[in-house]
C-alpha positions in Angstrom: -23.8 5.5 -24.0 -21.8 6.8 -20.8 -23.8 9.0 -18.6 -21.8 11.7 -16.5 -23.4 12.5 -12.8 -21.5 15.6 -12.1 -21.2 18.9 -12.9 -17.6 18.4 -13.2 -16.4 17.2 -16.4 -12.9 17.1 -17.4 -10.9 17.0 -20.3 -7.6 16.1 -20.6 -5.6 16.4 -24.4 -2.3 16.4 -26.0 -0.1 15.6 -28.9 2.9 13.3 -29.0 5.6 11.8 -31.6 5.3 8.1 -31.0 8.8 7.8 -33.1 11.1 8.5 -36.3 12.2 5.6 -37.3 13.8 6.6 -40.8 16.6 8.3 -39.5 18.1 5.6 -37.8 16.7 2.6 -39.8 14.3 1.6 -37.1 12.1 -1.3 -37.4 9.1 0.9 -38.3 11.0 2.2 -41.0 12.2 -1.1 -42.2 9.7 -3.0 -42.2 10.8 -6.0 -40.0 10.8 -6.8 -36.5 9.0 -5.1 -33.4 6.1 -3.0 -35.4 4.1 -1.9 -32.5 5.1 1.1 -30.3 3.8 1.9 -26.6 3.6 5.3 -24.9 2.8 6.2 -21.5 0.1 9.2 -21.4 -0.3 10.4 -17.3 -3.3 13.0 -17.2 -2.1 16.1 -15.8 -5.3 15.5 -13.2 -6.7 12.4 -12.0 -10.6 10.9 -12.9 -13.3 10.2 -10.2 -13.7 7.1 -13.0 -11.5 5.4 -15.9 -12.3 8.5 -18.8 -13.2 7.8 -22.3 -10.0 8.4 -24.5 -9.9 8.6 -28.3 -6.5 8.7 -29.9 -6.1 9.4 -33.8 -3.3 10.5 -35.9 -2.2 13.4 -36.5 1.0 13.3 -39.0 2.1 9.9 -40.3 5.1 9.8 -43.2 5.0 6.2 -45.1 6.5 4.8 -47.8 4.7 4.9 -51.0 5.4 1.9 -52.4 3.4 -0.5 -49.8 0.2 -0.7 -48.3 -0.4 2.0 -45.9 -1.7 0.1 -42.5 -1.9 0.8 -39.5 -3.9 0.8 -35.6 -3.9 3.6 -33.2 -5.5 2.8 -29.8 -5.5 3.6 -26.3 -5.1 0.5 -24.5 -5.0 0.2 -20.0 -7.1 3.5 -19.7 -7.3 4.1 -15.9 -7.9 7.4 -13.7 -3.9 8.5 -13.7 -3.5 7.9 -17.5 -3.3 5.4 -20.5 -1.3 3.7 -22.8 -1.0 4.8 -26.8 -0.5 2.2 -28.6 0.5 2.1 -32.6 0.7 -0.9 -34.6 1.8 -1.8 -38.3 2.2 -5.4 -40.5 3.3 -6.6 -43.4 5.3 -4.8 -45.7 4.0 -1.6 -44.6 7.1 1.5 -44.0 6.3 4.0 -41.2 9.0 6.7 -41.3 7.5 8.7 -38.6 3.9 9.0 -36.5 2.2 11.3 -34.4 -0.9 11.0 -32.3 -3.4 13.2 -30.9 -5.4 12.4 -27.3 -8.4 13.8 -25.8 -9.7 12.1 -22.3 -13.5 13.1 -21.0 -14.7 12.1 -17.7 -15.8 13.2 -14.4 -13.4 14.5 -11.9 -13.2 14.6 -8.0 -15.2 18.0 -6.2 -14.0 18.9 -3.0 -17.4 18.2 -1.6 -16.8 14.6 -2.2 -17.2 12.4 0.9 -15.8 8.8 1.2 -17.6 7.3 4.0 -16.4 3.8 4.1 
């Protein structure tokens, strides 16, 4: 369990469309070549510390006639932002995915001293 010292806590959130590949034939879509997508997330404030981030899905559209599978992760979380990170295999046919974030951690107080 993470323990918070401070009285500030802050939580940072949003929603974004990692891609739509079906209009264009993308790889997702397709089901061949690069089937992992990257996004840059930069928290509109920055963290005393690294927060905790939890990422899940919020719309997907898949093809019906494969497997559904996928991973949704947040991946190089620091106290400016984090990576989203999406990944599929196999025969699996993503038309289209978006992902919810919600960061908690402690933020800087004005009171704050660095000494050394």
């Amino acid at each position: 369990m993470r323990r918070l010292e401070t009285r500030l806590i802050g939580i940072d959130q949003g929603e974004i469309v990692l891609f739509s590949d079906y209009e264009k034939n993308g790889p997702m879509w397709a089901g061949a070549g690069e089937r992992e997508r990257r996004h840059s997330i930069r928290f509109e404030e920055r963290f005393r510390d690294p927060p905790v981030v939890q990422c899940a899905l919020s719309m997907w559209d898949i093809d019906s006639g494969s497997n559904a599978r996928m991973d949704v992760r947040a991946e190089t979380i620091s106290e400016t932002g984090f990576e989203v990170v999406f990944r599929t295999w196999s025969d699996t046919r993503v038309a289209r995915a978006r992902v919810r974030w919600m960061a908690i951690g402690e933020l800087h107080h004005p009171d704050d001293w660095e000494l050394y």
